[in-house]
C-alpha positions as CSV (number, residue, x, y, z in Angstrom):
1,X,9.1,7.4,35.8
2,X,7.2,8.9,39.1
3,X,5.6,12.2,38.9
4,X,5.9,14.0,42.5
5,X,3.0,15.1,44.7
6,X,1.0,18.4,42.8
7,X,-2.7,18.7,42.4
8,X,-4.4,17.6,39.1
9,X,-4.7,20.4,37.3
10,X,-0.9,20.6,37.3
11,X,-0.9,17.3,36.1
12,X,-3.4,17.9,33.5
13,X,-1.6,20.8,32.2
14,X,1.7,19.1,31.7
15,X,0.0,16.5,29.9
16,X,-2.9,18.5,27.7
17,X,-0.1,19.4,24.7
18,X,2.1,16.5,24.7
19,X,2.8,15.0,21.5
20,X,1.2,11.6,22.4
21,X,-2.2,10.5,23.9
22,X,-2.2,10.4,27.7
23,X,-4.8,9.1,30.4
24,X,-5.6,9.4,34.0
25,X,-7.0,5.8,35.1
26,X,-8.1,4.4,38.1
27,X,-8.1,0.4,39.6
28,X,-11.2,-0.2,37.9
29,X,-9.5,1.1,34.2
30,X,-12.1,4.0,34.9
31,X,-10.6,7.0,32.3
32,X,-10.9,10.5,34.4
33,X,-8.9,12.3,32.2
34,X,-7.7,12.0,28.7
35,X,-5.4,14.9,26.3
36,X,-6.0,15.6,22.8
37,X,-3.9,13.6,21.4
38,X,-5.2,10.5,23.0
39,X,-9.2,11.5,21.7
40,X,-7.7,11.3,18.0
41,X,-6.0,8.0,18.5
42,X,-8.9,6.5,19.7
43,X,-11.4,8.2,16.8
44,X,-12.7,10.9,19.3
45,X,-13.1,14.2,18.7
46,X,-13.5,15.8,22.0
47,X,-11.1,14.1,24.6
48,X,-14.3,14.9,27.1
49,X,-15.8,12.0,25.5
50,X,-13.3,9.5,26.7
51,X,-14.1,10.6,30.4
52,X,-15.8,7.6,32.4
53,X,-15.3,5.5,30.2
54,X,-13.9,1.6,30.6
55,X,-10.0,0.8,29.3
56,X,-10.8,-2.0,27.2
57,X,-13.8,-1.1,25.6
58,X,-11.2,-0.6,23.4
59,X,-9.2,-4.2,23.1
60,X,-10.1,-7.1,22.2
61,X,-11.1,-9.8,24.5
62,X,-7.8,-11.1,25.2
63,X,-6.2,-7.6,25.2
64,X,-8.6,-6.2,27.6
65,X,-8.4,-9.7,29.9
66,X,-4.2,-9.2,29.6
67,X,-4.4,-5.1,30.7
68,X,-7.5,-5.8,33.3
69,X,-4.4,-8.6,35.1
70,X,-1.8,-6.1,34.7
71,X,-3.9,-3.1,36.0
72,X,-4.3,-5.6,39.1
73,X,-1.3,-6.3,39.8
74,X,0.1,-2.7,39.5
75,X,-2.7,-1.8,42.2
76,X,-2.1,-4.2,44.7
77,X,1.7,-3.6,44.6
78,X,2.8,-1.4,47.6
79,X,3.0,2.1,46.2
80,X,6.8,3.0,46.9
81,X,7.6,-0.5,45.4
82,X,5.2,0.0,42.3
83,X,7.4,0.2,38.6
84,X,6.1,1.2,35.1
85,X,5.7,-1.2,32.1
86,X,5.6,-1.0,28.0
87,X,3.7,-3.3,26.2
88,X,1.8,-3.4,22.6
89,X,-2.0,-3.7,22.2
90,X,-4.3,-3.6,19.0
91,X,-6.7,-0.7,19.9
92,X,-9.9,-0.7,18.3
93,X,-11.3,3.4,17.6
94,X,-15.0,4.6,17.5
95,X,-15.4,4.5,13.8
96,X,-14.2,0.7,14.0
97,X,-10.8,1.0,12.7
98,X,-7.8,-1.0,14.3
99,X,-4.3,-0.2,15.1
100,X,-1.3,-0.8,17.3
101,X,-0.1,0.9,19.6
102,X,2.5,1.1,22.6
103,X,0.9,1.6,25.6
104,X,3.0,2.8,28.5
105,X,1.6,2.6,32.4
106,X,3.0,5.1,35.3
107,X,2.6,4.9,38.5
108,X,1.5,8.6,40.1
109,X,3.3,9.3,43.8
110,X,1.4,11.1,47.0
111,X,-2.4,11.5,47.1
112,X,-2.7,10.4,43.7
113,X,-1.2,7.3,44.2
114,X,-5.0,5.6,43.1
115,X,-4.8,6.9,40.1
116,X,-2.1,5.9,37.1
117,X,-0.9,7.6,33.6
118,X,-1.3,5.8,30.6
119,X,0.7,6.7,27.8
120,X,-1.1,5.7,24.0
121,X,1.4,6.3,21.1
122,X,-0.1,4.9,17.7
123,X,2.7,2.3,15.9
124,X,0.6,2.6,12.7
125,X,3.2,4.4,10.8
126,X,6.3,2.1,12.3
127,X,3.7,-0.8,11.3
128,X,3.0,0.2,7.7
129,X,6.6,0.6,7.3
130,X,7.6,-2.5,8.4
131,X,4.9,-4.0,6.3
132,X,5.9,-1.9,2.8
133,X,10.0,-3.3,3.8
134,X,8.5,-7.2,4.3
135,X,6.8,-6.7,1.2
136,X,9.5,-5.3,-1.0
137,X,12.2,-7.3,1.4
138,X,10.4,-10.7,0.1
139,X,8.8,-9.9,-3.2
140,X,12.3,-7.9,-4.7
141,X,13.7,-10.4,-7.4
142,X,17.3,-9.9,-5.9
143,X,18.7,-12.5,-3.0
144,X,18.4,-10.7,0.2
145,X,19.8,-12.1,3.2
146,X,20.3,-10.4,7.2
147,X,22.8,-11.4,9.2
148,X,23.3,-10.7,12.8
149,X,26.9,-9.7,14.4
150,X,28.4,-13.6,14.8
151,X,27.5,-14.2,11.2
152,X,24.3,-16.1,11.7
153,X,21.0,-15.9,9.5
154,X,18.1,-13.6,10.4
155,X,15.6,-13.0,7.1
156,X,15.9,-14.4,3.8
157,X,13.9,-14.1,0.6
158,X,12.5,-16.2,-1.7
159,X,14.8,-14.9,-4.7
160,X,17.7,-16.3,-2.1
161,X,16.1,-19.6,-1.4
162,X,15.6,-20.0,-5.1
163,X,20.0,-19.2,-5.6
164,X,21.1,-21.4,-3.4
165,X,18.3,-24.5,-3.2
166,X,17.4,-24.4,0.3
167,X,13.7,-23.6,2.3
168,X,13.8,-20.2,3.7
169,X,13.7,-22.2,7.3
170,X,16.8,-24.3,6.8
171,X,18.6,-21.2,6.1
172,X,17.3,-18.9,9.6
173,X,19.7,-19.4,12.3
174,X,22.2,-21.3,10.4
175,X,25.8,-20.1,10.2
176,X,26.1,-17.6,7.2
177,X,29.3,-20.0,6.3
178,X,27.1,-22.5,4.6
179,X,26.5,-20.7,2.0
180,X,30.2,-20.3,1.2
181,X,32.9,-22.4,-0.7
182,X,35.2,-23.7,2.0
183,X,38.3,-22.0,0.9
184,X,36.7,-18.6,1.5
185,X,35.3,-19.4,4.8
186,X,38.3,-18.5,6.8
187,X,39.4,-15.2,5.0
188,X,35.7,-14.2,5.0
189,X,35.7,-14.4,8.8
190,X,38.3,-11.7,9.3
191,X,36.4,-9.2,6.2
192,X,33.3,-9.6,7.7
193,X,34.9,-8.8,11.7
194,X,36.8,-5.5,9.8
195,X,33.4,-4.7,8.0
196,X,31.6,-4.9,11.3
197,X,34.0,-2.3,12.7
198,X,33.1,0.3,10.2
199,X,29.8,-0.6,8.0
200,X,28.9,0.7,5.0
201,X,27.6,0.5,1.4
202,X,29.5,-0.8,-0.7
203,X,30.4,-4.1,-3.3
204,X,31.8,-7.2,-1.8
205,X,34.8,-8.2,-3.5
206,X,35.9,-5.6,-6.3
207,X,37.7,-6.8,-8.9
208,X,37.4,-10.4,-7.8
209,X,35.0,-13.5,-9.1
210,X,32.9,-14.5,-6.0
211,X,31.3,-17.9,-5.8
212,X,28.4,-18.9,-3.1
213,X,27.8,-22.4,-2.6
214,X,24.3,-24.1,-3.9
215,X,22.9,-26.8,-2.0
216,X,24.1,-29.2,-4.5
217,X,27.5,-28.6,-3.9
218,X,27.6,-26.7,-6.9
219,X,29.4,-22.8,-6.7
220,X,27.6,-20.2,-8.0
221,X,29.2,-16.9,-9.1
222,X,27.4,-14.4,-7.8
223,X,27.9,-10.2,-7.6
224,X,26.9,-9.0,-3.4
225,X,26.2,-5.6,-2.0
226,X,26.6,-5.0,1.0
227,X,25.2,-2.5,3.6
228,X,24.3,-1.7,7.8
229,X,21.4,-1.6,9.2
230,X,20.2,0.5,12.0
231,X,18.6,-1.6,15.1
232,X,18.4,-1.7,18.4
233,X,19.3,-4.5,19.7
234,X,22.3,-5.7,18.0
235,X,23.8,-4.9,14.9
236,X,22.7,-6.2,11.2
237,X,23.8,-6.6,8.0
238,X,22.3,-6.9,4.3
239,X,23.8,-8.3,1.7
240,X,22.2,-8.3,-1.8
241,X,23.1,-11.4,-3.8
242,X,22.8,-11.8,-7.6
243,X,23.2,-14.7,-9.4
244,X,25.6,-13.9,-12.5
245,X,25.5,-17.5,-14.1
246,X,23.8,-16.5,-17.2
247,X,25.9,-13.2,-17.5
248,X,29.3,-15.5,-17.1
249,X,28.2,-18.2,-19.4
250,X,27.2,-15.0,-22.2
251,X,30.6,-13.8,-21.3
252,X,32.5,-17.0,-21.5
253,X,30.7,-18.1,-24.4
254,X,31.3,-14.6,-26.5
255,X,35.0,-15.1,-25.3
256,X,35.4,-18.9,-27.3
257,X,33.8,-17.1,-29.7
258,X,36.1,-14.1,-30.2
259,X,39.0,-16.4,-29.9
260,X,38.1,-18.8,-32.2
261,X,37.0,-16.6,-34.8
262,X,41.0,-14.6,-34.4
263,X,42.0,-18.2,-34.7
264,X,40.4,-18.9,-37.3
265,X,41.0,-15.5,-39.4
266,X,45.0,-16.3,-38.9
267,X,44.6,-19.9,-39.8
268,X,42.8,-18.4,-43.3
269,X,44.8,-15.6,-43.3
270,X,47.8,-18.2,-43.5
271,X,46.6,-21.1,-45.3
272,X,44.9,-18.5,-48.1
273,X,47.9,-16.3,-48.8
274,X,50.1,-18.9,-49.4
275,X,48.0,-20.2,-52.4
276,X,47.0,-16.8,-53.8
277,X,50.8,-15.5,-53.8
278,X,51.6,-18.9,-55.7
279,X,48.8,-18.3,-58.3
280,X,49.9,-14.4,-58.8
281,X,53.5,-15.7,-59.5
282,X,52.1,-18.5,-61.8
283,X,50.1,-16.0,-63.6
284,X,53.1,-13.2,-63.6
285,X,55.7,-15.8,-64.9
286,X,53.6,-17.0,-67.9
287,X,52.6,-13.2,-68.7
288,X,56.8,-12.5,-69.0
289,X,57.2,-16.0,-70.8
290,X,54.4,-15.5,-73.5
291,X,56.1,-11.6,-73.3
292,X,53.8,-8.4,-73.5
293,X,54.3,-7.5,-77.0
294,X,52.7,-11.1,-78.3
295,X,50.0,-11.1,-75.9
296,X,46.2,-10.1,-77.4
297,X,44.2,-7.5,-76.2
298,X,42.1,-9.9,-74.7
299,X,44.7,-12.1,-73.2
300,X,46.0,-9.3,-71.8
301,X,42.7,-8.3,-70.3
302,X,42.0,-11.4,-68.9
303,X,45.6,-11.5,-67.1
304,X,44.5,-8.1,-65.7
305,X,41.2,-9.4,-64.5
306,X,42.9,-12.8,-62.9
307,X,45.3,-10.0,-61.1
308,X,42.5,-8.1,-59.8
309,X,40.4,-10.6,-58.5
310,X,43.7,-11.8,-56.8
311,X,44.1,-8.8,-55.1
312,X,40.3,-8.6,-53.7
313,X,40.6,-12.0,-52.2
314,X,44.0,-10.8,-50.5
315,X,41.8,-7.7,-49.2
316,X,39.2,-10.2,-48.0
317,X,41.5,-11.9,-45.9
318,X,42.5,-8.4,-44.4
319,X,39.0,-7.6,-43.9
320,X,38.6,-10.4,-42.5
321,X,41.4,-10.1,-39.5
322,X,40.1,-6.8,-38.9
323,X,36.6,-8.1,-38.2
324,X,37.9,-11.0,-35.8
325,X,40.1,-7.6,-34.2
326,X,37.1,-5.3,-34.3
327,X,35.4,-7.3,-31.6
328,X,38.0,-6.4,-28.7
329,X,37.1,-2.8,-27.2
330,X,39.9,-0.2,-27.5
331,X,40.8,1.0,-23.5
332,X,42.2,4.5,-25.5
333,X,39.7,7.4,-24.1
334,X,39.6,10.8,-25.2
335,X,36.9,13.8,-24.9
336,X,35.2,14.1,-28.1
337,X,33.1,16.7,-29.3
338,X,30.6,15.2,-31.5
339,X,30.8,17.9,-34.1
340,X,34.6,17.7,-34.8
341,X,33.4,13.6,-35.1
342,X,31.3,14.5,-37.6
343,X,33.2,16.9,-39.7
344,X,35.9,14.3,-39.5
345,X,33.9,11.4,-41.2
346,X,32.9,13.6,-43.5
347,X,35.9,14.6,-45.0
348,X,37.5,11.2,-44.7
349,X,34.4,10.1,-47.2
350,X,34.9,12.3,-50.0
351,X,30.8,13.1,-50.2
352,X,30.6,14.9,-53.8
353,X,29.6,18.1,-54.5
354,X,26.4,16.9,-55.8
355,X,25.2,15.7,-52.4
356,X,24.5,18.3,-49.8
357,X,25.2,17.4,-46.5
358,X,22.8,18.5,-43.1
359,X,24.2,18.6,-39.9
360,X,21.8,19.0,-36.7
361,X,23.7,18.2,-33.3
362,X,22.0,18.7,-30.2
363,X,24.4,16.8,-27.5
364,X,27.2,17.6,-25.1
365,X,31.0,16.4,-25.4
366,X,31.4,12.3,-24.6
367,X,34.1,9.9,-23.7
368,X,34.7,7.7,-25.7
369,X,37.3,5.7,-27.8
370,X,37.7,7.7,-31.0
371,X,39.2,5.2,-33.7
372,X,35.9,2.7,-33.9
373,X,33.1,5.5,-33.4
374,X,35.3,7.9,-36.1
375,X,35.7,4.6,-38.2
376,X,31.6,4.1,-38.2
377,X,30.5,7.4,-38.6
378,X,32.4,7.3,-42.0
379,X,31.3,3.8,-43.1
380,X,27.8,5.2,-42.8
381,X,28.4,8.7,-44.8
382,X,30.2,6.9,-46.8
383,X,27.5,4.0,-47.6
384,X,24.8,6.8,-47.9
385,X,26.9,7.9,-50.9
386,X,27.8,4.8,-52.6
387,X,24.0,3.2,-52.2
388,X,22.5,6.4,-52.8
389,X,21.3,5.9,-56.6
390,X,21.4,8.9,-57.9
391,X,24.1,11.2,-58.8
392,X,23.2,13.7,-56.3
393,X,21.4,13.9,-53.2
394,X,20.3,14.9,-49.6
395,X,22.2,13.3,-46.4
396,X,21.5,14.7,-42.9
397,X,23.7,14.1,-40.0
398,X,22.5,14.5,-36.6
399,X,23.3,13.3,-32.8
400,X,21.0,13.8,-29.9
401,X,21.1,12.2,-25.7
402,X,18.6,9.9,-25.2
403,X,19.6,8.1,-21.6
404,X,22.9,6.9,-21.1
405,X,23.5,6.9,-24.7
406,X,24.5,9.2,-27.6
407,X,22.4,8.4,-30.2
408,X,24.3,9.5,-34.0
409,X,21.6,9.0,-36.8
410,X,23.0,8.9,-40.6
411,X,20.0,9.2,-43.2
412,X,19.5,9.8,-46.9
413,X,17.5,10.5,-49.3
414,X,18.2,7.9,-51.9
415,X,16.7,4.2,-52.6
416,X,16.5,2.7,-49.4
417,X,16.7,-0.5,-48.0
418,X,14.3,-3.4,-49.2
419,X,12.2,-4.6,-46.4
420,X,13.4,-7.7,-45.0
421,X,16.8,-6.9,-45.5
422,X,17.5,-4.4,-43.1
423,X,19.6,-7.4,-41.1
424,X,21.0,-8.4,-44.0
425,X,23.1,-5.5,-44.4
426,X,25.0,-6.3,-41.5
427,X,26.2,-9.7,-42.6
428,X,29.7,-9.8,-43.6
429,X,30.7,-9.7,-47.1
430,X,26.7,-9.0,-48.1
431,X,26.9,-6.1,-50.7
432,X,23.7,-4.4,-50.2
433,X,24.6,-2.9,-54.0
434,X,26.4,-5.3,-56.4
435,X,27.0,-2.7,-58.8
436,X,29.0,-0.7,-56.5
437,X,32.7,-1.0,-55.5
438,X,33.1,-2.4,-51.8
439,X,33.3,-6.6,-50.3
440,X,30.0,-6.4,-48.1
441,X,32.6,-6.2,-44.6
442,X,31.7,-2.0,-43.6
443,X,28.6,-2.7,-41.7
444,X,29.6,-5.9,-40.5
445,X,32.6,-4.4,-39.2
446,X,30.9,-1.1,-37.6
447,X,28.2,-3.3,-36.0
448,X,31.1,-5.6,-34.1
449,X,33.4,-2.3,-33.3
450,X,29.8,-0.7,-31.7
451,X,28.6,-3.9,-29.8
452,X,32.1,-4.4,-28.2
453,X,32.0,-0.9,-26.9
454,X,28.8,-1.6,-25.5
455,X,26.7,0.1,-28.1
456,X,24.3,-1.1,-30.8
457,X,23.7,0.1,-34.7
458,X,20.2,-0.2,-36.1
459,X,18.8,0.5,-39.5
460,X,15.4,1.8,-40.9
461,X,14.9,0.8,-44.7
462,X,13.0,3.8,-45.1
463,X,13.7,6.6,-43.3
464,X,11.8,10.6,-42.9
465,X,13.7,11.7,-46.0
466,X,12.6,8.3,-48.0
467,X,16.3,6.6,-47.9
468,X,17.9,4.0,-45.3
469,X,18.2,5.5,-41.7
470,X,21.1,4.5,-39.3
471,X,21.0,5.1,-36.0
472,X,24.5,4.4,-33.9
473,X,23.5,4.2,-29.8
474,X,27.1,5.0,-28.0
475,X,27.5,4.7,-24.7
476,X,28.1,8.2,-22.9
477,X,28.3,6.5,-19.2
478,X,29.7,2.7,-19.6
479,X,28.1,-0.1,-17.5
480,X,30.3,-1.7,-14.1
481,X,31.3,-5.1,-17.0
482,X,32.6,-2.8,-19.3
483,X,34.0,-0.4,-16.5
484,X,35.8,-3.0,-14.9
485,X,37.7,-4.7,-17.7
């Protein structure tokens, strides 16, 4: 830019308030004149003090030797052929302190045409920024990677290198394609040409498994974010890669597991009720034979008790299918209120009058299934009844927020839990009472309904009121895996 012919002051006065530092210098790098804005850049406090003084006192050696050739040049150049230039230098203040900054050189028209404007704007902000991104850009423990717009590789991380097996220098510059399977490498060409169109934030792939390709050979399932950024130049991208192998194999392995336990239940279920129907009809057929009237009372009562434990191994096996069942989540979602929940377990298990019952509940509605979180609450009321050991007692029910969760808490007065066998409980068929009625499944059941909702069920042995204390952690807002299924 050229400033016409006007006297200095004029000058000075359209420079004196503008919002970066400006100087008046001559061939030599001789400062006449300096604004405000330039004395705080440079550590100054009066901008008469940079008056007379030499340009690079300022620079370094090779700065000052760099802006002494370009100052030279500038001068010698015929004035109506003379252009501005932009470059960087580290400026060091009066107190000692460095920075960069921009420095900008224009040439001054008409009887001033000895004397040049230099233009100081400090980059120490734009530097410390750029610094905080590099360090979170290569210390973040997520794969980051920049691509340019013809899909080639600007920045990487470490956490990416460490995905897919390569140096952080055999991957810059390299066709973003490398890191692909080949059967995606054509359709990925036209997404990433209809993304460039029209950028913005969001997951790559929805509803899809994606695979990157490891260095090995090997694919990798991976989750990627994907977002814009703002430059200059030419356009950018980010993509945020996450290596999902562990989550898959948890997945893949619970998965076998669920199925083979449901295999196995029906397997039992099958091969057990055959022989237990057999031995009732054996045991029915010899009670008509021998007839009722001859049998003793204690034949009689031992027929009775070879009935009875019939029938609890024929509701063992049915426990049994509803624990391989209870691990897939129900997709049925209602609004619940939690007190309806709660006066709903408690009149599905019968509490006696003896017991007095407190209800505290200090959270909002949730979504939610309502069968296995119903089904739980009334295991617990129900277990705080039957362990109890007493023949009446105190039970308080309460529910509170805490995070993403809705945290109900069962507790009671009575006996408690021994310590050391507050995991126990939750083994299937352990009775934590043997005196009481029950097959040991109710915890073991609530636990597997919880955890495949994404919740979890702990227990305290001894609790505020001096009996066992369950705490049930329900998911108000689900996570993207269990979103997404």
């Amino acid at each position: 830019m050229t400033l016409a012919t006007q006297p200095a002051v004029d000058i000075h006065a359209a420079l004196e308030r503008a919002p970066i530092g400006a100087m008046i210098v001559d061939p030599a790098g001789v400062v006449s004149w300096a604004n405000g804005a330039a004395a705080d850049i440079l550590g100054e406090s009066d901008p008469a003090a940079l008056r007379h003084s030499l340009l690079y006192i300022w620079l370094n050696e090779d700065d000052a030797e760099i802006l002494r050739q370009l100052l030279d040049v500038h001068f010698t150049t015929p004035a109506d052929a003379r252009a501005g230039w932009t470059r960087q230098f580290g400026l060091i203040a009066a107190d000692g302190s460095y920075q960069t900054a921009e420095l900008t050189f224009t040439p001054i028209a008409g009887e001033f045409e000895r004397r040049a404007i230099l233009y100081i704007q400090s980059l120490t902000r734009q530097v410390t920024a750029e610094r905080r991104f590099t360090q979170i850009f290569d210390n973040l423990p997520l794969g980051l990677i920049v691509v340019d717009g013809r899909q080639r590789i600007v920045q990487v991380n470490a956490s990416l290198t460490a995905i897919f097996g390569y140096a952080i220098d055999e991957l810059i510059g390299q066709p973003l394609e490398m890191l692909l399977p080949d059967r995606y490498r054509e359709a990925h060409g036209r997404h990433f040409t209809g993304y460039s169109a029209a950028p913005s934030s969001r997951m790559m792939g929805s509803g899809r498994d994606l695979t990157g390709l490891h260095r090995s050979g090997q694919e990798i399932p991976v989750e990627i974010a994907l977002t814009g950024l703002e430059n200059i130049s030419q356009p950018l991208f980010l993509a945020i890669v996450t290596d999902i192998s562990g989550r898959k194999r948890s997945e893949n392995a619970l998965q076998q597991t669920n199925a083979q336990l449901e295999e196995f239940s029906y397997v039992a279920s099958h091969d057990l009720r055959s022989p237990l129907r057999g031995i009732g009809d054996l045991v029915s057929w010899i009670r008509e034979d021998l007839g009722e009237d001859n049998l003793k009372e204690d034949v009689r009562h031992n027929f009775d008790r070879i009935a009875l434990r019939i029938s609890r191994c024929e509701q063992m096996i049915d426990d049994l299918l509803r624990y391989a069942r209870a691990g897939v989540r129900d997709p049925h979602m209602e609004r619940i209120d939690p007190r309806d929940l709660v006066d709903e377990a408690m009149s599905m298990a019968m509490i006696p009058e003896s017991f007095t019952v407190e209800i505290d509940i200090a959270g909002d509605t949730l979504t939610a299934p309502r069968a296995p979180l119903s089904t739980s609450l009334r295991n617990l009321v129900a277990n705080a009844v039957k362990h109890h050991g007493g023949r009446g007692g105190h039970i308080r029910i309460s529910m509170r927020e805490e995070g993403r969760f809705s945290v109900f808490i069962v507790e009671d007065d009575g006996k408690g839990i021994a310590a050391g066998n507050e995991e126990r409980v939750f083994k299937l068929f352990h009775r934590a009472s043997p005196g009481t009625e029950g097959d040991g499944v109710g915890l073991a059941f609530s636990r597997r309904m919880i955890n495949a909702h994404g919740g979890m069920i702990t227990v305290q042995g001894k609790g505020p009121l001096g009996g066992a204390r369950f705490e049930i952690h329900w998911p108000r807002i689900l996570l993207r895996e269990f979103d997404d299924e």
